[in-house]
N, C-alpha and C positions, 0 to 999 in steps of 0.2 A: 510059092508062099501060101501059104492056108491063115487064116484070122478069124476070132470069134472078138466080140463086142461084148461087155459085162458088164453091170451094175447100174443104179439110177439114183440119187440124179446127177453122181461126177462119174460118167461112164468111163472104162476104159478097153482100149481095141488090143489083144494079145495075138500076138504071130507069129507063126511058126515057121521058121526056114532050114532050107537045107546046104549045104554045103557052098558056099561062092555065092549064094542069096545076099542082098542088098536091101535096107530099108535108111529112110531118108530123114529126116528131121529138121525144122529150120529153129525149134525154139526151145529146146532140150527139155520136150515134153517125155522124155522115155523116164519112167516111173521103175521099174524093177528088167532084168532080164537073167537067164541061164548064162553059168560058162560056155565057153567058148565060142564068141563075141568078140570081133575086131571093131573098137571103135576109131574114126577117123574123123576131124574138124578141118574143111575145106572152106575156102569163099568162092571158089568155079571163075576166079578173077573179079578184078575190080569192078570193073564195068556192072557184073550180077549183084556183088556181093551191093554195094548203093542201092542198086532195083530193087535188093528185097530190101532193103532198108524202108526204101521211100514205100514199100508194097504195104510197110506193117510187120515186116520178121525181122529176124534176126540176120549180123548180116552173113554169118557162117553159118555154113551147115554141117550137123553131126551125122557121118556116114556109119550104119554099121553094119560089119560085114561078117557072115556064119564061116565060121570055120571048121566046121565038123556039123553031122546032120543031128535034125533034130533038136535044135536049142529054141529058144522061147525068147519076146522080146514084147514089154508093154508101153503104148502110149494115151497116156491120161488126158483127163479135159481139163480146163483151167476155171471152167463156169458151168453151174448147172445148166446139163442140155444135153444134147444127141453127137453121136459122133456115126455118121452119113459115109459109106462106101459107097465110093463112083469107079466107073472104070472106064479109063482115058486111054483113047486111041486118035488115031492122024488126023482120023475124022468126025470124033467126039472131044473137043472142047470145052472145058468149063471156064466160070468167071464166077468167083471168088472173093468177098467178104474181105477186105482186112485182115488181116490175122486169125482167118480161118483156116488155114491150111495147116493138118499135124502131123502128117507122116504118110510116106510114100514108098512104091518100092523107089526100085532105084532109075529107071527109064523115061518115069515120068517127069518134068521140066515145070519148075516155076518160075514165073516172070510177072513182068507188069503189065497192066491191063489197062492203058490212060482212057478214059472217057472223053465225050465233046464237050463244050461247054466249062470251058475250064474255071470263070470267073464264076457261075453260079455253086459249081462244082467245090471250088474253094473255100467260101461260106457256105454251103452247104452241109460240111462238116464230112460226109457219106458219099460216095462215087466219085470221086475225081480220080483216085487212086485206086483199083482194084486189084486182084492176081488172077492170072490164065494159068490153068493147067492144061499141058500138052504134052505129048509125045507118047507113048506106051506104058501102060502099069495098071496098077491100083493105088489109088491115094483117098485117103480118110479126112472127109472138112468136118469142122467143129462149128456148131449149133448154137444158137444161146438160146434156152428153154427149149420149149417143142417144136414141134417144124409142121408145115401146112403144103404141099405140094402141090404145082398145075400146072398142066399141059396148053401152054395158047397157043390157038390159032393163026394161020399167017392174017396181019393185021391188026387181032386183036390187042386191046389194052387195058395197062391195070395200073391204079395209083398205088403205091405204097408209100407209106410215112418213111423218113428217111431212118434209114437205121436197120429197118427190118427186113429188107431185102440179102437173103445171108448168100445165095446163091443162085445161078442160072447159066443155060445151055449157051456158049459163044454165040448162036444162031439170033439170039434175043436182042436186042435196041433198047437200047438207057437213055434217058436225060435227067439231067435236075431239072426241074421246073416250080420256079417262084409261087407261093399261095398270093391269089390274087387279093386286093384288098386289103388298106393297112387296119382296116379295123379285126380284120379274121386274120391276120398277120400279127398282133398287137395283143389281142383279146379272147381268140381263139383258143391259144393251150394248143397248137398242133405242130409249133411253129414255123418258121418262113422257107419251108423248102418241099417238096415232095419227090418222090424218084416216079416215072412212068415208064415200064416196059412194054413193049412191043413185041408180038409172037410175029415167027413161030419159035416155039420151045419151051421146055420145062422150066418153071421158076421153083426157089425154094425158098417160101416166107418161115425168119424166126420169130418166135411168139415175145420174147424179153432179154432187148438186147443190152448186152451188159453197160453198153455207154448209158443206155435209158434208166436201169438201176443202178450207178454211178450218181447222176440227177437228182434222182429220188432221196438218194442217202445224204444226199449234199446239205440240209435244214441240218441233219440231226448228228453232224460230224461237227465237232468244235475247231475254229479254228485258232484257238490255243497249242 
């Protein structure tokens, strides 16, 4: 499978496969594609098909598979932002944003990714739920606005407001953790939760996440 990434600021990833090639989809983000394309709608069983439910996708996924070389296949963003090639193996793990996940070959696995903490987790709106990518491939997460990358340290740590944290190396350590203080709880504008990771591994900060301009829009949408 070969892929280029186009456009700004609703990017899309176009791929190229050849014969018996496989790419994966859980949200029927595929935008255009060449003939000769076998599309297929799986749930991989119940048990998965809930998990991505509860993950944030959809709960079937659309397989599609080359049947002849050479054909083309696009997957679009849904929010202005970046669409991030990783590449997943036994022993590179990612963890996964909500409904970041757009398309994959076909090797690689999504599932659920439960955090600790589950009661802060739950009103925290952000981490209770996230998705692990594993097994072999290449899979494309979705960004909302621009992205900020870091490598920590074993040990190190980093606050993030909750929301913005779009992706990180399995290797990495989550909590929700409560803002101290009802008055910087109340009065502050940052609201009542923060995410802290813990290296070692790569984090990926999104700069404007779409729940946060959701919010924002919220004054000026009638609810008429």
């Amino acid at each position: 499978m070969q892929y280029e990434i186009k456009g700004t600021p609703f990017p899309v990833v176009i791929c190229s496969l050849n014969r018996g090639e496989s790419m994966i989809t859980e949200r029927g983000s595929m935008t255009w594609m060449t003939r000769g394309l076998k599309m297929e709608t799986s749930g991989g069983g119940v048990g998965k098909a809930f998990g991505r439910m509860f993950a944030g996708e959809a709960m079937f996924q659309n397989i599609y598979t080359a049947e002849q070389d050479g054909v083309s296949i696009a997957f679009g963003s849904s929010f202005p932002g970046k669409i991030i090639p990783i590449e997943v193996t036994p022993g590179t793990q990612f963890i996964v944003q909500k409904s970041g996940f757009l398309a994959s070959t076909s090797q690689v696995e999504l599932s659920i990714a439960f955090r600790k903490q589950i009661g802060t987790g739950l009103f925290g709106g952000e981490g209770f739920i996230m998705q692990r990518l594993s097994g072999q491939g290449t899979a494309f997460v979705e960004i909302d606005g621009e992205v900020v990358q870091y490598d920590l340290a074993p040990g190190q740590q980093m606050v993030i407001d909750t929301g913005y944290l779009a992706m990180m190396d399995a290797s990495v350590a989550m909590e929700i953790e409560s803002v101290k203080g009802i008055k910087n709880k109340l009065l502050g504008g940052e609201g009542f939760f923060n995410t802290i990771v813990t290296g070692p591994g790569r984090i990926w900060i999104q700069t404007s996440p779409i729940s946060n301009v959701a919010m924002a829009l919220r004054p000026f949408i009638s609810s008429n």
